[in-house]
C-alpha positions in Angstrom: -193.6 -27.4 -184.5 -193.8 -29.3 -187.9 -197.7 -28.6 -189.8 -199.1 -28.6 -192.6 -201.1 -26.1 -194.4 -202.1 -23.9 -197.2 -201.4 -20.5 -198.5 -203.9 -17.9 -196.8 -206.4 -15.8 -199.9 -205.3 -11.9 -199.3 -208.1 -9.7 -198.7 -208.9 -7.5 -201.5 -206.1 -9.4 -203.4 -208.0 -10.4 -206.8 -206.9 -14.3 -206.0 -203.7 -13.4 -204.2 -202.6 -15.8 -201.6 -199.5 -15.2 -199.0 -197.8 -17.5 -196.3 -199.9 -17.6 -193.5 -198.3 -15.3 -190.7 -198.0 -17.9 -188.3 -195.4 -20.4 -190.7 -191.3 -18.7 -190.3 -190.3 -21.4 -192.6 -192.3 -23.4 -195.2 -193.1 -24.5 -198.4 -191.4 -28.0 -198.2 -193.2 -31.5 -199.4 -196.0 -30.3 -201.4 -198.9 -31.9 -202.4 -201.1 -30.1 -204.3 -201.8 -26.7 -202.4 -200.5 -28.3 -199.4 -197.3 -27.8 -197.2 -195.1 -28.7 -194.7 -193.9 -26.0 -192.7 -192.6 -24.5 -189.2 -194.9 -23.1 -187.0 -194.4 -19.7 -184.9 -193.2 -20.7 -181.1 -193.6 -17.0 -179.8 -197.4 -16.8 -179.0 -198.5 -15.5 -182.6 -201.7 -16.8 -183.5 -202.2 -20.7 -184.8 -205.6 -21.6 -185.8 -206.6 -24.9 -183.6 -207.5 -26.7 -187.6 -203.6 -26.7 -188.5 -202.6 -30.2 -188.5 -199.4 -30.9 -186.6 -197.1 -33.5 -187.8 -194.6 -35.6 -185.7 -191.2 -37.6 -187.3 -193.8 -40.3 -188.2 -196.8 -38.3 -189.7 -194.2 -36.8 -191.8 -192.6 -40.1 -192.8 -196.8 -41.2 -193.4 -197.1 -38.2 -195.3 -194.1 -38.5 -197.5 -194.7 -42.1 -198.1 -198.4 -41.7 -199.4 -197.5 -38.5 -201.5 -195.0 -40.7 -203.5 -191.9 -38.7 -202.3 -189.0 -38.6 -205.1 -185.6 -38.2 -204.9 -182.9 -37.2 -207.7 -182.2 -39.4 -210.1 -179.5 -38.8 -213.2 -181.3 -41.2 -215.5 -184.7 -39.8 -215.1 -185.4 -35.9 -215.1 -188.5 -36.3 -212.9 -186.5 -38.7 -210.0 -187.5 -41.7 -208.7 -189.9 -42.7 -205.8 -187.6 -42.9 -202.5 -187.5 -45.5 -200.5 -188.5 -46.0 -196.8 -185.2 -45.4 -196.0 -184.6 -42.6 -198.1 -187.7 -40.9 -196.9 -186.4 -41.2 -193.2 -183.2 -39.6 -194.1 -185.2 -36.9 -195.5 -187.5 -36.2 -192.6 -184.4 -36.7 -189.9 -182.5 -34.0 -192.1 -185.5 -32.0 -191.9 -186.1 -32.0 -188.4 -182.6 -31.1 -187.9 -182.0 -28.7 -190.0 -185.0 -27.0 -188.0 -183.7 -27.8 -184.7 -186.8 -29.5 -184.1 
């Protein structure tokens, strides 16, 4: 399952965070301390606040985060297109046998 969340503080860590437990593959589209993620599917724990994102939340997501793409002529990219930013999310779900 596709979420989004947000590195977990470590307890007695001075301001350490980690991946939460419950994410086996992560860190993708971030937005600030937000990301997008794949969720456990064994029964670990997954708190019932974890926002769960289908093809088109992700596409939402992706669109309003102002999603860029590579671009030789400009070291920063460029914003993708709708297009683009589909090809990205079906990769992505693919890749993760989603």
């Amino acid at each position: 399952m596709i979420v989004e969340y947000k590195f977990h503080r470590v307890k007695g860590g001075k301001g350490r965070t980690s991946v939460p437990s419950f994410i086996v593959d992560g860190g993708y589209f971030s937005e600030g301390s937000k990301y997008v993620g794949i969720a456990a599917n064994d029964g670990t724990y997954i708190p019932e606040t974890l926002v769960v994102l289908d093809r088109a939340a992700l596409i939402t997501k992706l669109t309003n985060i102002g999603y860029t793409v590579h671009d030789p002529e400009n070291i920063e990219g460029r914003l993708a297109t709708a297009e683009e930013i589909e090809t990205a999310v079906d990769t992505f779900i693919s890749e993760h046998d989603i």
